[in-house]
ROZA-327621 format. One line per field, with one value per residue (C-alpha): residue number from 0; x, y, z. Coordinates in steps of 0.1 Angstrom, whole numbers. Each point is the difference from the previous one (the first is absolute). Layout:
// ROZA-327621
segu <- NUM, ...
u <- X, ...
v <- Y, ...
w <- Z, ...
//
This chain:
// ROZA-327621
segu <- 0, 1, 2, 3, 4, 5, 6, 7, 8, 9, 10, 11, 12, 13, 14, 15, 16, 17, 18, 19, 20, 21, 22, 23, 24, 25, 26, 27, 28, 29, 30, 31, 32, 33, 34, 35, 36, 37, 38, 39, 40, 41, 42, 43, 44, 45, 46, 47, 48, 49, 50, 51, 52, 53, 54, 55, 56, 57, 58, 59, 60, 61, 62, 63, 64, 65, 66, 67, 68, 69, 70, 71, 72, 73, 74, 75, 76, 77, 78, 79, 80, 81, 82, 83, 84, 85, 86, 87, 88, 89, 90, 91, 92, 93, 94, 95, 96, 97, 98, 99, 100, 101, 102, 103, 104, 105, 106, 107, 108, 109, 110, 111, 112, 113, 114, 115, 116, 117, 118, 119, 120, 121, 122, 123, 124, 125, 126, 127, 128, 129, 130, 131, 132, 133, 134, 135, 136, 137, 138, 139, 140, 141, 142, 143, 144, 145, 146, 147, 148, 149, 150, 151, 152, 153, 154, 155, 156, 157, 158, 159, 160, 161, 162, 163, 164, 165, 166, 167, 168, 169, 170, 171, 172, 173, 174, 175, 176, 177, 178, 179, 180, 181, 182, 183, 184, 185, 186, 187, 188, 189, 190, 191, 192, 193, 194, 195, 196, 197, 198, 199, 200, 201, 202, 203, 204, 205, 206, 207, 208, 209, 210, 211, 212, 213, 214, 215, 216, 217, 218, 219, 220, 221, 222, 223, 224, 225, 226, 227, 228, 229, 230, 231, 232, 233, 234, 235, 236, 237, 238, 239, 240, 241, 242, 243, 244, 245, 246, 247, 248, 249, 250, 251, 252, 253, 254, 255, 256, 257, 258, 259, 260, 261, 262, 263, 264, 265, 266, 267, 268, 269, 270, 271, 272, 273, 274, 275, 276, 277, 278, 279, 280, 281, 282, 283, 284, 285, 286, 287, 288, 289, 290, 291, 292, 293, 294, 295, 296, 297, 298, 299, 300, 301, 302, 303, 304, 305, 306, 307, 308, 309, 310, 311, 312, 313, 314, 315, 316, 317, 318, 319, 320, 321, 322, 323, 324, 325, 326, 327, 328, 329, 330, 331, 332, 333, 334, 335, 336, 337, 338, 339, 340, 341, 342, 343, 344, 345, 346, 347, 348, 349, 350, 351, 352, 353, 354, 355, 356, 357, 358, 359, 360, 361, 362, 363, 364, 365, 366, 367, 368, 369, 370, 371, 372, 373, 374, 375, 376, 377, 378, 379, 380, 381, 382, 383, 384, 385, 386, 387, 388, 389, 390, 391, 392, 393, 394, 395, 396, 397, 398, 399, 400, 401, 402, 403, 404, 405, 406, 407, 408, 409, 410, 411, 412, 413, 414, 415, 416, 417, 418, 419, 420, 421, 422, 423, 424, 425, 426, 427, 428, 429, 430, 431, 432, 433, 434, 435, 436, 437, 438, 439, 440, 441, 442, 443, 444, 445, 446, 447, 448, 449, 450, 451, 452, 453, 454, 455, 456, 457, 458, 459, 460, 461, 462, 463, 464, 465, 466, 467, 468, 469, 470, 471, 472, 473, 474, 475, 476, 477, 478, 479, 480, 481, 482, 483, 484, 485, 486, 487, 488, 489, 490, 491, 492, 493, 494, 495, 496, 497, 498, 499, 500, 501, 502, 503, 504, 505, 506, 507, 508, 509, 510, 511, 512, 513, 514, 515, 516, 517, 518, 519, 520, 521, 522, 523, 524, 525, 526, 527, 528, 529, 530, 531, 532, 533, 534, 535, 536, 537, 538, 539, 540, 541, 542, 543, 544, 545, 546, 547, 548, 549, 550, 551, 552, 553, 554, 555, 556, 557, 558, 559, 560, 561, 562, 563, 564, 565, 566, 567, 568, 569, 570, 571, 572, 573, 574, 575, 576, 577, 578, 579, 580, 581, 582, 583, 584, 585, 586, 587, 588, 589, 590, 591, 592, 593, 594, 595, 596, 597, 598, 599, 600, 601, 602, 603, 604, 605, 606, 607, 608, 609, 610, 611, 612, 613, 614, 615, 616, 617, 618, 619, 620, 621, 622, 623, 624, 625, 626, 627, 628, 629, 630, 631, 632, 633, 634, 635, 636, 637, 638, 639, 640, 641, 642, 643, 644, 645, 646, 647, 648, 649, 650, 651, 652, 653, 654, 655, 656, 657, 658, 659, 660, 661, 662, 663, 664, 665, 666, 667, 668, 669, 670, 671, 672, 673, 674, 675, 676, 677, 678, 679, 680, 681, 682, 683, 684, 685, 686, 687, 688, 689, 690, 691, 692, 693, 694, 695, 696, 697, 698, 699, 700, 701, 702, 703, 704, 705, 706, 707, 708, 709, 710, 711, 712, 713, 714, 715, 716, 717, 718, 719, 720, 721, 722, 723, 724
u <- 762, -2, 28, -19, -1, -7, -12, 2, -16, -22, -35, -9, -16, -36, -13, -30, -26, -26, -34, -25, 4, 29, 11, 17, 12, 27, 4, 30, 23, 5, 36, 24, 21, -29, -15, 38, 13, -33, -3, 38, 4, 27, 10, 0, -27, -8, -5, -5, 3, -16, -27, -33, -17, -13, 7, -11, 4, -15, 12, -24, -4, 33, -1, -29, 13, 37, -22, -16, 29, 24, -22, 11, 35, -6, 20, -10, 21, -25, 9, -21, -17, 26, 29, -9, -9, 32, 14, -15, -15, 34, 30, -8, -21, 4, 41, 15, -28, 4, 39, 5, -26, 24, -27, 26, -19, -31, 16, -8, 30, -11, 12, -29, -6, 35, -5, -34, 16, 27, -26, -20, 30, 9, -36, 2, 34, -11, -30, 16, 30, -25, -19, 25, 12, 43, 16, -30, -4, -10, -8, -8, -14, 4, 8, -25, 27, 31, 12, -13, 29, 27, -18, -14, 38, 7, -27, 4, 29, -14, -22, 6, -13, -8, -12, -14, -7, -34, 4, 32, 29, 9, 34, 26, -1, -36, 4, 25, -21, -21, 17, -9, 18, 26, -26, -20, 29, 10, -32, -3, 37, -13, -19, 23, -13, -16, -18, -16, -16, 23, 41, -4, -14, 25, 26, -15, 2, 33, 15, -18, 12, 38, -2, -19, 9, 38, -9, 13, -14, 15, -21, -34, 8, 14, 7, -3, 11, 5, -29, -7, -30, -11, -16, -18, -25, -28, -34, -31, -23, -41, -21, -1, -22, -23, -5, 5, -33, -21, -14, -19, -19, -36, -2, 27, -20, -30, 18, 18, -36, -16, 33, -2, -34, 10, 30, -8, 19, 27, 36, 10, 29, 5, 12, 1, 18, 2, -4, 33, 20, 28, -23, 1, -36, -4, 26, -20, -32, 22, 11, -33, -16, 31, -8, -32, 9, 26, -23, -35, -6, 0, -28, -32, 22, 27, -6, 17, -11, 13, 3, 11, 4, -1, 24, 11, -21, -5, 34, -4, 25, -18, -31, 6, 21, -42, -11, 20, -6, -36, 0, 21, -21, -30, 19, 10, -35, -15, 16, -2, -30, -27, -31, 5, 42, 14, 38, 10, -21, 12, 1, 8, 0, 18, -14, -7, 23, -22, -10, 35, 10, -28, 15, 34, -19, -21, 25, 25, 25, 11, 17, 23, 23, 11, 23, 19, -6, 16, -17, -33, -22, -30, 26, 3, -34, -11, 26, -16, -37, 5, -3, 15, -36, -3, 34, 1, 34, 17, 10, 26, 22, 32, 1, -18, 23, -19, 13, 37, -24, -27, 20, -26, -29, 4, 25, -6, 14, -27, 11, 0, -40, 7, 17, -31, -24, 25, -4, -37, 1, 23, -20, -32, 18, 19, -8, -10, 25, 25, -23, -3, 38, 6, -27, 16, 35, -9, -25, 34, 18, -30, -13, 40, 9, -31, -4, 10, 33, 2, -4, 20, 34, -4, -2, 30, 19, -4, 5, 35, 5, -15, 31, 25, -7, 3, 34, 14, -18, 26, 31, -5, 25, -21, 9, 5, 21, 23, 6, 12, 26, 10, 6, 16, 25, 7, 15, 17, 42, 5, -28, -3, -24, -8, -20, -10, -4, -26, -35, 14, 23, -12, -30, -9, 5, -4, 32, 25, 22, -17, -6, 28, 3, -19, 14, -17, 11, 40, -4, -16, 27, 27, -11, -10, 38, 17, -10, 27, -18, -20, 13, -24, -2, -20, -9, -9, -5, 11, 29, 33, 12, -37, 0, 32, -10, -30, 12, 38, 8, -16, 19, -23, 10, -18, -12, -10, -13, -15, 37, 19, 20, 7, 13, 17, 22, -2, 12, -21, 7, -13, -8, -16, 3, -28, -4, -2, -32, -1, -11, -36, -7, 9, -18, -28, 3, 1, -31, -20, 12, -9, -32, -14, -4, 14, 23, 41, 30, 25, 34, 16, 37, -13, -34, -27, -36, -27, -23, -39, -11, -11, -22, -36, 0, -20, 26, 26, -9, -12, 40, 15, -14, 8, 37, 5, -13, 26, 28, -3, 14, 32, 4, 0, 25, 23, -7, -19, -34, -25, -12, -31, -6, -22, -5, 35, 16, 36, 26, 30, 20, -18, 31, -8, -29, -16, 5, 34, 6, -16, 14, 34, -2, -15, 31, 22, -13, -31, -25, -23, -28, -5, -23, -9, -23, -11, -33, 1, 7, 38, 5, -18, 38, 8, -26, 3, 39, -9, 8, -32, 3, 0, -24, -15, -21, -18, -16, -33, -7, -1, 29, -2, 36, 0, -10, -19, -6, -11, -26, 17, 33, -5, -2, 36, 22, -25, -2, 41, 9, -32, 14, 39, 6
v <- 1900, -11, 18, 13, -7, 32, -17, 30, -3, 17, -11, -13, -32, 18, 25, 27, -1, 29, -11, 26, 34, 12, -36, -25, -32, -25, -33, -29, 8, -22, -9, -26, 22, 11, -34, -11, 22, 3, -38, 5, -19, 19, 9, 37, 24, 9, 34, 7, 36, 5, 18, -5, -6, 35, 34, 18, 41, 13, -2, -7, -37, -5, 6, -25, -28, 4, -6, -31, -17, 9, -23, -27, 7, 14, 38, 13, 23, 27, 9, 23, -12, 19, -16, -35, -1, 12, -20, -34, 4, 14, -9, -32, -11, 18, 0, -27, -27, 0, -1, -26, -26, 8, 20, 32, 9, 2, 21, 39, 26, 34, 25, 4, -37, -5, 32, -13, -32, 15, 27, -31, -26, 30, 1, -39, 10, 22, -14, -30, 20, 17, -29, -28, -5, -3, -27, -15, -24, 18, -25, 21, -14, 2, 21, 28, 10, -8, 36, -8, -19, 29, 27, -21, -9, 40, 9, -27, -19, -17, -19, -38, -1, -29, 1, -26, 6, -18, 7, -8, 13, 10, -8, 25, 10, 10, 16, 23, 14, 16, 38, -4, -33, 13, 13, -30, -19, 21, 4, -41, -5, 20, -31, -28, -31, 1, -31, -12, -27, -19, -5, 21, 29, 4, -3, 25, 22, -9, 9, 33, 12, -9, 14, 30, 14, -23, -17, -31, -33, -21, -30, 9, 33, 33, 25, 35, 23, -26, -20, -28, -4, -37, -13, -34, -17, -11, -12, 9, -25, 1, -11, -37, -13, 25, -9, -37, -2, 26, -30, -11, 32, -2, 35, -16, -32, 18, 18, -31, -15, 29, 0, -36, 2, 29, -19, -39, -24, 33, -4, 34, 20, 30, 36, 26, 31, 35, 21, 8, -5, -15, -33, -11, 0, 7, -25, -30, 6, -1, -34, -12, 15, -23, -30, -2, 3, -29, -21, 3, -33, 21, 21, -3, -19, 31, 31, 30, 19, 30, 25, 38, 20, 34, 24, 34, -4, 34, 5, 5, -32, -23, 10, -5, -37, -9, 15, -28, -30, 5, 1, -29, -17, 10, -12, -32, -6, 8, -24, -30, -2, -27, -6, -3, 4, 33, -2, 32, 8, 35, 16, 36, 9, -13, -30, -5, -25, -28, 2, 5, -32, -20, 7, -10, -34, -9, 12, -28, 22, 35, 19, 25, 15, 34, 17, 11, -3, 11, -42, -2, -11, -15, -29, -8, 6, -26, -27, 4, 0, -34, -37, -31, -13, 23, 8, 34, 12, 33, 12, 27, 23, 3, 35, 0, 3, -34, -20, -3, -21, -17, -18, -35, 27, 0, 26, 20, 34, 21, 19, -37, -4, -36, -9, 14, -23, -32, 7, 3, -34, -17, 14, -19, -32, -2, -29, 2, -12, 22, 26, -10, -2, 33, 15, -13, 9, 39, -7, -12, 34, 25, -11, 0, 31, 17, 37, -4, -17, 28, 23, -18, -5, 36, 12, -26, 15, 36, -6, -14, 33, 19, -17, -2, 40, 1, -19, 26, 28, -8, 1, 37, 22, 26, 32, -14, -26, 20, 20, -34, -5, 32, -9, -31, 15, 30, -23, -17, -2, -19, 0, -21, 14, -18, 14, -14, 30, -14, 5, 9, 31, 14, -14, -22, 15, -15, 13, -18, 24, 27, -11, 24, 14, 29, 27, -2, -35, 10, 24, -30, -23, 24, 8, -34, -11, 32, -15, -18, -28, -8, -28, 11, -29, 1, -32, -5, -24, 33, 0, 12, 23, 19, -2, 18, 25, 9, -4, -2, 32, -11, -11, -31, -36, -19, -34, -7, -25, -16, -4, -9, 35, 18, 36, 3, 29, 14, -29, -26, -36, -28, -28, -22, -8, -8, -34, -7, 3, -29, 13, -15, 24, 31, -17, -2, 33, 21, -21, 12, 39, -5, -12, 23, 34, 24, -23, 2, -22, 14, -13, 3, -10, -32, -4, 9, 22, -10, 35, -4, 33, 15, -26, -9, -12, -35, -4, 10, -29, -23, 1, 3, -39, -11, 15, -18, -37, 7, 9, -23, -31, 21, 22, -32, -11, 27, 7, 33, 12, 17, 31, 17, 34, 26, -4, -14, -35, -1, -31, 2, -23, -19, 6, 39, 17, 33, -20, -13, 37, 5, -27, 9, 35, -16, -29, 26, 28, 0, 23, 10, 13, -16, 14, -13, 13, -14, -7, -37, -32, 2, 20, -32, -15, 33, -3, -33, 6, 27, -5, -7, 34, 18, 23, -12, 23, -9, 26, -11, -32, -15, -29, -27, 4, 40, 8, 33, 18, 36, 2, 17, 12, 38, -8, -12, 30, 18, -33, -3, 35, 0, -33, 7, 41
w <- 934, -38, -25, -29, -31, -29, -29, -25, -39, -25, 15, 34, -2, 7, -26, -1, -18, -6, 20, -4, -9, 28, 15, -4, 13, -4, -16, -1, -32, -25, -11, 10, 17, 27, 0, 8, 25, 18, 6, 14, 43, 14, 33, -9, 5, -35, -12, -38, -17, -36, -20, 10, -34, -9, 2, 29, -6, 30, 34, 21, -22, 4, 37, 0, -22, 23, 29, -11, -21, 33, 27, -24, -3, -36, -6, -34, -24, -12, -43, -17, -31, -27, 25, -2, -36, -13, 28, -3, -35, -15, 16, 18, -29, -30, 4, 28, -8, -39, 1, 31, -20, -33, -19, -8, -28, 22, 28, 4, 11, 12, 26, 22, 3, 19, 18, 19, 5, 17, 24, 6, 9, 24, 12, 10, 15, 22, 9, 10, 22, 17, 16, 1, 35, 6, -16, -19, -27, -34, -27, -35, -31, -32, -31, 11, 28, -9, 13, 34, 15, -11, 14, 31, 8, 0, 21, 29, -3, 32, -23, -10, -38, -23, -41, -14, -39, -13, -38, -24, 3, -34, -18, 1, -36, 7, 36, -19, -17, 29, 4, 41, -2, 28, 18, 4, 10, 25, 16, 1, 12, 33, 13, 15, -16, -32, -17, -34, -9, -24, -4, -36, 21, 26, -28, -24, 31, 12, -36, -3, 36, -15, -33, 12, 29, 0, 34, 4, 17, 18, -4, 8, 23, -10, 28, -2, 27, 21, -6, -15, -25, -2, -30, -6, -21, 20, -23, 20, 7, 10, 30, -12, 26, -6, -39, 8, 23, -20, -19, 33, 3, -8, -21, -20, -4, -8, -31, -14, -5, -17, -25, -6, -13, -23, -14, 5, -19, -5, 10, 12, -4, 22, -10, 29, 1, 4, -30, -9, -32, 22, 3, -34, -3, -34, -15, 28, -18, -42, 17, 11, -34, -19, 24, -14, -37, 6, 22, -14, 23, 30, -11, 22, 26, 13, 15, 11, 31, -6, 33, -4, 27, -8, 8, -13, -30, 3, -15, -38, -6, 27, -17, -36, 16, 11, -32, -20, 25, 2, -40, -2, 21, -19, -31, 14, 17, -35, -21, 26, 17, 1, 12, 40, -4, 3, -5, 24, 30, 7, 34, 6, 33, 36, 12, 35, 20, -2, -36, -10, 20, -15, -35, 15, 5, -27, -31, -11, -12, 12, -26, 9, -25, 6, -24, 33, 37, 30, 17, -8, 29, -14, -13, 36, 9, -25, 9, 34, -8, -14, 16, -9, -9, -24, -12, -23, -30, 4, -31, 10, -18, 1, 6, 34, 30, 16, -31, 16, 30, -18, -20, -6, -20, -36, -9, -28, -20, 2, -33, -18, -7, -13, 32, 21, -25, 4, 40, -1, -20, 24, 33, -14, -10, 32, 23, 32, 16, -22, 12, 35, 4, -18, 29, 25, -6, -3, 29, 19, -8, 2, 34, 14, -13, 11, 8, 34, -7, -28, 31, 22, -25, -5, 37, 8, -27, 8, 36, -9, -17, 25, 25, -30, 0, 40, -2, -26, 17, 32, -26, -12, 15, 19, 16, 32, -15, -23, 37, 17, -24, -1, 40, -8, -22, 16, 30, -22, -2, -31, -28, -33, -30, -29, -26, -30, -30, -27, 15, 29, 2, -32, -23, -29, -32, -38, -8, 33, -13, 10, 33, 14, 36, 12, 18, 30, -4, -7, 30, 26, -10, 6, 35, 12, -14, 21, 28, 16, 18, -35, -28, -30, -24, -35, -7, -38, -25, -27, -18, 19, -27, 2, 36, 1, -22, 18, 40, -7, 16, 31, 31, 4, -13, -30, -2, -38, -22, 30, 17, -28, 1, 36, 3, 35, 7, -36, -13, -26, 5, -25, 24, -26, -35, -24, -6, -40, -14, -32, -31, -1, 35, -22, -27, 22, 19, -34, -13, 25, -3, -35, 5, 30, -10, 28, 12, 3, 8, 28, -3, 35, 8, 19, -12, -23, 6, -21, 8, -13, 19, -34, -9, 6, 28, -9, -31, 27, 23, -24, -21, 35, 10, -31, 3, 32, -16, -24, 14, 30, -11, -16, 35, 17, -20, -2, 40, -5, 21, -17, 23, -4, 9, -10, -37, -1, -5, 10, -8, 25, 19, 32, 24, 6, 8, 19, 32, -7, 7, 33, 9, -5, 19, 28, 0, 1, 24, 30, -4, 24, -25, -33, -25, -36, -27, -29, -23, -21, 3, -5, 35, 15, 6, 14, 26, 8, 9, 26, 38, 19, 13, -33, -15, -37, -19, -33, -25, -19, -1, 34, 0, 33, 4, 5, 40, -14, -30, -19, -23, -24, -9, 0, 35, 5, 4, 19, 27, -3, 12, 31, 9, -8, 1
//
């Protein structure tokens, strides 16, 4: 039996349409993101959940239209009209759209718009964990349910969940400025692999997730309660056969011949888009206006075939966006003509397939310069369209995602109108074989890096997560677990505890000095050290003299500065000097506190703490690999390791470390149960020392060396005295 496959997004790829007075019937969507994932060959039964294209108040018609959409694996979301205009209309489009293509100024803010985009996310939700089967793929789209993954993941953990984003992900300093921003991270950090279609994407989203919420990557994965999130940039390719052989279809021969006798003698330059201010529509036809006022020797022998598809031109600012292009082209049209040459042929409506593709063939030059786009498909689609006999120029901004692939078009800023006339220029000079090679080249990379290899990277990837997931799933201390080493301990004579306290025991504050012990803490530590068959070891990288301010009263001993002091007995010994530190380190070292706002140097006895925990967190990283460049060459001089740990750079000594100390207790005593806490990459010596028998425990991130690990460290002292007490 097939696993399935729960493609969930905004609109099936079938919508209805009104036919007579009470019916209806469905047709194909348009939209490269139907076209795309509908042409998908998996080995999953697909299933797609989405609204069906109109409203559909009364029951019974919704009863009817489930029915029919249902036999073809189709589930549709039912929105009332009010619901899915302030949905679609105002958040989606009116807010997320604007601000993710960079038009702040155009982007609407009110409080109903986020609440319906919140009911209907949960709507999707819930439609979608209703019929989804145990342990499904879910594979959401887009910025119209961003929530969806957070509040899938809560109601069936069960499920395996992918993103994959289809617009821009904006820049942090924009995102910011979005008052749902944590919200709408949140809900997307609930899938396991999310993807984008560029590197600037991923990275915009990466830095907002940091800098908001103060999660950090590791790479490209972050986990969160023991999960791991993968991210990726993965750019989404078409059906390239299917555009390739359109050419050979007689409907499309049929309408290259009527359009040839229309525009004989014409080279043609293609325009088609959506209406949307996003696509630069308006600034392509100021070029093309300034192209013709520069190059008065292309009149009568260049024209534009302009396509518009419309969409939401029923919104005042999509409507007064046709208003101005059809009097531009009116304008430009006006001045231009001549007898039998028309300088823009203007299309308003969607084409049919085959009439589409017979423009694809016939124009020269395709010119597609959005102000700002998430790929851009009809780039590829016109690469692919094309032969070698008949070789066409892309002209391609720079600000569409498929940019970072099609490298051999002619690039241009679509802002620059002077570099958009300069590229026309160059398009109809080119030489064939220029324009042949050019073709090629992007033909090479389009038809590789088709939609099903899109598909294909992304399933691989999220099926690496899914088992990535599985792996840590088996680390998490259970119930059941926590009860077996309570057994293990209980039996056991001679015990050895070490616990790390930052993180760990106690958690992270801004202020490390106000990281002192809890109560309930004090109180655990007391009773685990009056047991006679317990050695209770702290093991720190804190300062001794803080250490024994906080737990000094405590019959336990204290291992701090990662070793470098030991408290056995009662008694403090300094097993390690500091090495000398040169004067260009503290040159160094006080450069960087000066310049990184937040930050602090800690001297220690035998080393120093650079601590960045204050900081913003890309700042925070950013200084933190440019401390270690510079300091390496003097550490390695001077003998010193750098150590990083969370939000901290330490300089000490290599000869001691958090496993130097387990390794001394266990030289000098055997232990039938060993047990060792910690959260960060400096207890990584402290697990590797353990004896093959002993028990390691991480909290947070998920470290290789650690056997298991907690998902948080609230749940610490509550696992310690079930497993311990």
């Amino acid at each position: 039996m097939k696993q399935k496959l729960y493609i969930v997004s905004n609109r099936l790829p079938v919508r209805a349409v009104t036919n007579g007075t009470d019916g209806f019937s469905f047709v194909r969507s348009e939209g490269g993101l139907a076209t795309g994932l509908n042409s998908l060959k998996t080995n999953y039964e697909k299933h797609w959940i989405g609204w069906p294209g109109m409203c559909f108040p009364r029951k019974k018609d919704q009863g009817e239209v489930r029915l029919r959409l249902e036999a073809d694996n189709l589930h549709p979301v039912f929105l009332s009209q009010s619901q899915y205009k302030s949905y679609y209309e105002g958040y989606c489009n009116s807010t997320l759209w604007p601000l993710c293509h960079y038009f702040y100024g155009s982007a609407r803010y009110q409080k109903t718009y986020w609440e319906s985009y919140q009911k209907v996310n949960l709507a999707f939700a819930e439609e979608t964990a209703r019929i989804a089967e145990k342990g499904s793929l879910v594979w959401v789209q887009d910025y119209q349910l961003m929530l969806v993954p957070g509040i899938l993941r809560a109601k069936r953990p069960d499920l395996h969940i992918g993103f994959f984003l289809h617009i821009p992900f904006p820049s942090y300093e924009l995102f910011r400025v979005l008052p749902e921003r944590d919200h709408l991270l949140r809900g997307l950090l609930g899938a396991d692999f999310i993807g984008f279609h560029t590197h600037d994407y991923l990275r915009h989203f990466m830095s907002s997730v940091q800098r908001t919420l103060h999660l950090e990557f590791h790479l490209e994965e972050i986990v969160i309660d023991g999960r791991a999130v993968h991210v990726d940039s993965l750019p989404m390719g078409i059906n390239y056969d299917l555009y390739h052989k359109a050419g050979r279809k007689t409907a499309v021969q049929t309408y290259m011949q009527e359009v040839r006798k229309s525009t004989a003698g014409c080279k043609l330059i293609l325009s088609c888009d959506r209406l949307d201010y996003s696509k630069g529509i308006l600034h392509r036809l100021m070029a093309f206006d300034l192209f013709l006022k520069l190059h008065p020797e292309y009149c009568g022998k260049v024209s534009m075939m302009m396509v518009v598809v419309p969409s939401r031109d029923k919104v005042e600012k999509y409507a007064e966006l046709k208003r101005k292009i059809d009097e531009q082209i009116g304008e430009i049209n006006g001045e231009y003509s001549k007898l039998g040459w028309l300088p823009i042929r203007y299309i308003y409506r969607a084409l049919p397939f085959e009439q589409l593709m017979a423009l694809y063939k016939l124009c020269d030059i395709a010119l597609v310069t959005p102000l700002r786009d998430g790929m851009n498909l009809v780039a590829k689609e016109y690469v692919a369209a094309k032969s070698a006999d008949d070789p066409g120029v892309l002209i391609l901004s720079e600000m569409a995602g498929a940019a970072v692939e099609l490298k051999d078009a002619v690039i241009v800023n679509p802002n620059d109108l002077n570099q958009i006339v300069n590229g026309l220029v160059k398009a109809l000079k080119m030489p064939e074989d220029e324009r042949r090679h050019r073709l090629l080249a992007m033909q090479h990379i389009v038809s590789t890096y088709d939609i099903r290899q899109w598909a294909a990277d992304f399933m691989k990837e999220w099926s690496e997560v899914i088992e990535r997931n599985r792996q840590l799933s088996a680390k998490v201390i259970t119930l059941g677990r926590a009860e077996r080493f309570h057994a293990l301990c209980d039996k056991a004579l001679h015990r050895l505890f070490i616990l790390d306290y930052d993180g760990t025991l106690v958690g992270f504050q801004n202020d490390p000095l106000k990281a002192s012990p809890t109560p309930e803490l004090i109180d655990f530590l007391k009773k685990l050290a009056d047991d006679d068959r317990n050695t209770v070891v702290v093991n720190s990288g804190r300062d001794h003299q803080i250490l024994e301010r906080w737990l000094g009263g405590l019959p336990i001993d204290i291992a701090a500065e990662h070793g470098a002091f030991l408290k056995r007995n009662g008694t403090w010994t300094k097993r390690f000097i500091r090495h000398s530190v040169s004067e260009k380190m503290r040159k160094i070292l006080n450069l960087f506190v000066c310049k990184t706002p937040g930050s602090h140097l800690e001297v220690k006895e035998t080393s120093l703490a650079w601590h960045y925990r204050e900081v913003d967190s890309w700042l925070g990283d950013f200084r933190s690999r440019q401390l270690m460049n510079a300091l390496m060459p003097e550490c390695t001089k001077y003998h010193l390791q750098i150590v990083a740990g969370n939000k901290v750079l330490e300089l000490k000594p290599t000869s001691y470390n958090k496993g130097t100390v387990v390794t001394e207790y266990l030289s000098e005593n055997s232990y039938d149960f060993v047990f060792a806490i910690g959260d960060d990459t400096t207890d990584e010596d402290m697990y590797r020392a353990l004896p093959d028998n002993g028990i390691s425990v991480n909290v947070g991130q998920v470290v290789s060396r650690a056997r298991y690990s907690l998902k948080d460290q609230k749940e610490v002292l509550p696992f310690l005295n079930r497993m311990i007490l």
